[in-house]
TIGU-316860 format. One line per 3 residues: number of its first residue (from 0); for each residue y, x, z of C-alpha. Coordinates in steps of 0.2 Angstrom, whole numbers. Last residue first. Example, Ala and Ser with C-alpha at 12.3 -4.5 7.8 and 13.67 -1.06 7.14 Angstrom:
1 = -5/68/36 | -22/62/39
END
This chain:
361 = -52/116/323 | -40/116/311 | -21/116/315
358 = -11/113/299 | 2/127/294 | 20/123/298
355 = 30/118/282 | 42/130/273 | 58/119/270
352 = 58/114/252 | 64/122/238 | 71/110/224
349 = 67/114/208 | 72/119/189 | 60/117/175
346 = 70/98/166 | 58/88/177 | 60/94/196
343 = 43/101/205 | 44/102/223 | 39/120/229
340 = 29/121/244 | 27/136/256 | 18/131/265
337 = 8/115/262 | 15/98/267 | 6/85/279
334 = 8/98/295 | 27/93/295 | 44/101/294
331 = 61/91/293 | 62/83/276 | 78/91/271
328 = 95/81/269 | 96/63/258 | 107/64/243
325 = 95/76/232 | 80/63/233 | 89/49/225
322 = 92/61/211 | 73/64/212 | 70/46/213
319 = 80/42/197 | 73/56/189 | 56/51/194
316 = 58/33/186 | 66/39/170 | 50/48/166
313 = 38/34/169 | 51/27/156 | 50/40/144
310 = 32/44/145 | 28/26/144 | 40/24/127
307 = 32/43/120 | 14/34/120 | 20/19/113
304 = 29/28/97 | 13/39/98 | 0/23/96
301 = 11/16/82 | 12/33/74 | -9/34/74
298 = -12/14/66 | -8/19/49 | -26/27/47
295 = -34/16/61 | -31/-1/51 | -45/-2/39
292 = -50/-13/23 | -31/-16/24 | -26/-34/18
289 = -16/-38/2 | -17/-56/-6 | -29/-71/-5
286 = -38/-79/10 | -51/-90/7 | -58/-104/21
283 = -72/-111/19 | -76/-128/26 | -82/-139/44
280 = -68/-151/50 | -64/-149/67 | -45/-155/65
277 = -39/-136/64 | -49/-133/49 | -68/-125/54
274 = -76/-111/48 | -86/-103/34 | -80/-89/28
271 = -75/-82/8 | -70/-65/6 | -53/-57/4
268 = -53/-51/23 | -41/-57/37 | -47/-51/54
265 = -45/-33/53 | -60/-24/60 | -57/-19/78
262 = -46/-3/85 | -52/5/97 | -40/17/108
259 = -44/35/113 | -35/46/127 | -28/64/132
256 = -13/68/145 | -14/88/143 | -12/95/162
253 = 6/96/171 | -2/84/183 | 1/67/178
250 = 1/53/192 | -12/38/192 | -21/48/207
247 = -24/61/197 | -19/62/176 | -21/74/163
244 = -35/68/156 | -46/68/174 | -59/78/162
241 = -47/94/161 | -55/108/167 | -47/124/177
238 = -33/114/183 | -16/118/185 | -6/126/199
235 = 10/133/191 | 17/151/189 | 30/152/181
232 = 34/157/161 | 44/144/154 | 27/136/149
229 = 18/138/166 | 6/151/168 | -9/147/178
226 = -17/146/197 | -33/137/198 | -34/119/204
223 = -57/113/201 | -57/97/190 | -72/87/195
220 = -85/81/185 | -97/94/187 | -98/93/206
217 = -95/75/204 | -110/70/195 | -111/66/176
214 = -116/49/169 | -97/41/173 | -88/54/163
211 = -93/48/148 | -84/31/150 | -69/40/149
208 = -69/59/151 | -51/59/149 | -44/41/145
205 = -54/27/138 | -47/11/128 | -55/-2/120
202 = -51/-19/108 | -35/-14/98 | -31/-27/84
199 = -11/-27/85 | -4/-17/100 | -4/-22/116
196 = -20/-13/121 | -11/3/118 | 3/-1/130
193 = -6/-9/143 | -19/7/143 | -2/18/146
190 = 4/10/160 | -14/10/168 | -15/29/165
187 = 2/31/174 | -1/21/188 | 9/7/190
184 = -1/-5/200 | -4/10/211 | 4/22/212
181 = 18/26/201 | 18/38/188 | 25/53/182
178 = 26/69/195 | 24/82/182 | 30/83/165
175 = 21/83/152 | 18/97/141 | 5/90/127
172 = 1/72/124 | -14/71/115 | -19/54/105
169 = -37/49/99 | -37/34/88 | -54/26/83
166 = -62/13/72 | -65/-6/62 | -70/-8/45
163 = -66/-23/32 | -74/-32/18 | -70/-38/1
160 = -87/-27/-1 | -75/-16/-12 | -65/-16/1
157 = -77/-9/13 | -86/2/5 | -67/11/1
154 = -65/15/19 | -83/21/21 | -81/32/7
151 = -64/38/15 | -74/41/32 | -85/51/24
148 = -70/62/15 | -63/64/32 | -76/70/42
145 = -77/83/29 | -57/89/30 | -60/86/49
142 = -40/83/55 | -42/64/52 | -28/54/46
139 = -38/46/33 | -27/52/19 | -28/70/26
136 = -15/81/26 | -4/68/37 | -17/76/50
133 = -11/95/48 | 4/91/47 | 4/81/64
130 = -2/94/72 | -18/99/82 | -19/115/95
127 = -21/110/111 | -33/96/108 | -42/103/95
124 = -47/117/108 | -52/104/120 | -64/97/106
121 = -70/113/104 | -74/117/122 | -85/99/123
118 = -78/85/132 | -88/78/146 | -103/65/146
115 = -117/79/138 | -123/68/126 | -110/54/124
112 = -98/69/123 | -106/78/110 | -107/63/100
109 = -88/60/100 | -85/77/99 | -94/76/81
106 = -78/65/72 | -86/50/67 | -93/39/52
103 = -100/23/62 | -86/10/60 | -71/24/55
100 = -69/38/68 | -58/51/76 | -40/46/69
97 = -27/56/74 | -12/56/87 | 0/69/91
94 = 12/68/106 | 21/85/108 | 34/87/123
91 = 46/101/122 | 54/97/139 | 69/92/136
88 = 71/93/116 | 54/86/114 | 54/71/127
85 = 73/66/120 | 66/66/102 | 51/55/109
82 = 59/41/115 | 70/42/100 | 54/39/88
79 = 46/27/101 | 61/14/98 | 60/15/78
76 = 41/14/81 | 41/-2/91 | 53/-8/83
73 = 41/-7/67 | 27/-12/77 | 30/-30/73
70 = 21/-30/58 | 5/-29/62 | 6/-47/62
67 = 3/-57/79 | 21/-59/82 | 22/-69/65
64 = 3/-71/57 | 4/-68/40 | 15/-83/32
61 = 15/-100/42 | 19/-95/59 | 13/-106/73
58 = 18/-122/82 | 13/-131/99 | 18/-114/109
55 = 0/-110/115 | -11/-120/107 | -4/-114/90
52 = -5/-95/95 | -22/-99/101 | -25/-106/81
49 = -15/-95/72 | -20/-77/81 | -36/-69/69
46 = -53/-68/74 | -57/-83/59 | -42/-86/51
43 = -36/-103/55 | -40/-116/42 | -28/-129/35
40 = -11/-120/34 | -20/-106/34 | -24/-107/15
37 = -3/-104/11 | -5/-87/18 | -4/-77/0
34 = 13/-86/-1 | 22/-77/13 | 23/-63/1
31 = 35/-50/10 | 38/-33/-1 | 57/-30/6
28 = 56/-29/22 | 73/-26/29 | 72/-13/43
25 = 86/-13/55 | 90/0/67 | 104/-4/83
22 = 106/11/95 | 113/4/110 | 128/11/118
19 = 126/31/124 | 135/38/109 | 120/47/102
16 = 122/60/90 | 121/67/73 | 141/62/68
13 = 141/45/78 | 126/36/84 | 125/19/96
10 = 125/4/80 | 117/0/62 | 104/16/60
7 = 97/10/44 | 76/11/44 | 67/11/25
4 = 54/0/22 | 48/2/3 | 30/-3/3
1 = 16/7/-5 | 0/0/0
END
């Protein structure tokens, strides 16, 4: 599908920068073809939103779905896009998405991880090292050349069968700052899953080790503290595995925040279904028009714009409560803290606190 969108900056920017108003974008859609939906004025598309959208509100779109289309991620792109130019000039944040399987074709840390239940040292490698150009390289998104090719075939088996294919979307977010989330109902992974199951035909979502991690025992699942090398050079406690995915306690450590979404197959197919009509009626229902055979390859910049709008707003949080922080005087000393210990400040400075008194053990 080649479709023209192109974003105009309307409001909030002036000479390459932002004035601190909104920003207004617009995006006029300029390939719309409401008549290829004319069929679900009678029948609602099997796995598709018409008919609960009609019980909830009384009344539905009647060309591709309204809020339920795909379509709606554009704002959520335009938003994510300056969510994510402030992550990478402050703290030279990198959120990189790519597609990992298509129905059955997938990348092999996938198997390896069912198999062994914790990622392999290849598939932490990728992780640190994937780019966006290298992904955009490949029409399927995916960064194996030869994972890729298969998952093509399995793209194009699926139109020709006037069919569709579901699949996968990991996404890395690389130097996070620490301290994000809130605990709790707000933890940082649980604001995260809410974003990516929000968007259009997602089904699943796993975060680190995932549902692997839950057939290996704790002394191998655990993520042992080491001392490391920040990126400005300090020295940072890190861990020496990464199967938490970057996140303890629903707070991020410093560690690579890493997690794959599901993406069912799309709904509406060019192939003829039996259902029913909205008044009970058994028929067949046959869509016409344009409809992707699989979502996931133009699903990866939806799931960075979300992934950049939670970093950013779990981010705004802890700078609100560190400038809260620097009103009040020094926590007087207590056995709860470590000694010495450093409070970590987004942006690479800190706030040193008093040197705590050493526990009493027995």
């Amino acid at each position: 599908r080649d479709e023209k969108d192109r974003v105009t900056i309307l409001s909030g920017t002036e000479f390459g920068h932002t004035l601190g108003t909104p920003i207004g974008l617009t995006v006029p859609n300029q390939d719309q073809r409401p008549h290829d939906y004319t069929e679900t004025d009678l029948y609602p598309r099997p796995s598709h939103a018409d008919w609960t959208y009609l019980l909830k509100y009384g009344v539905k779109a009647s060309s591709g779905g309204g809020r339920a289309s795909a379509r709606e991620t554009i704002g959520r792109v335009a938003a994510g896009a300056v969510a994510e130019k402030f992550l990478k000039e402050a703290f030279g944040t990198e959120i990189v998405a790519f597609v990992s399987s298509v129905g059955k074709v997938a990348m092999p840390f996938i198997e390896e991880q069912s198999e062994s239940g914790v990622p392999s040292d290849e598939f932490v490698e990728l992780l640190n090292t994937v780019t966006r150009e290298t992904i955009d390289a490949e029409p399927t998104r995916c960064p194996d050349k030869e994972v890729s090719k298969k998952m093509t075939q399995r793209i194009i088996e699926a139109k020709e069968a006037n069919d569709s294919i579901g699949g996968t979307v990991t996404c890395v977010i690389r130097n996070v700052p620490t301290g994000l989330g809130e605990p709790c109902f707000d933890k940082l992974e649980a604001k995260l899953a809410h974003a990516m199951l929000s968007i259009p035909a997602t089904k699943a979502f796993e975060i680190g080790s995932g549902f692997g991690g839950t057939q290996v025992p704790g002394h191998i699942h655990n993520d042992a503290w080491v001392q490391k090398v920040g990126r400005k050079g300090q020295k940072v406690l890190g861990t020496k595995t990464n199967y938490s995915g970057g996140i303890q306690g629903g707070i991020s450590n410093g560690e690579n925040i890493y997690f794959r979404i599901g993406f069912k197959s799309p709904a509406t197919i060019s192939q003829e279904q039996k259902t029913s009509s909205y008044n009970g009626v058994d028929g067949v229902l046959a869509t016409r028009g344009r409809h992707d055979p699989c979502v996931v390859p133009r699903a990866t910049p939806i799931v960075e714009a979300m992934a950049a709008l939670v970093i950013m707003d779990a981010l705004m949080a802890q700078l609100a409560r560190h400038s809260a922080a620097a009103l009040l005087p020094p926590m007087p000393d207590t056995p709860l803290r470590p000694s010495p210990f450093i409070m970590p400040v987004p942006g690479g400075q800190s706030i040193k606190v008093d040197e705590a008194s050493k526990p009493k053990t027995e």
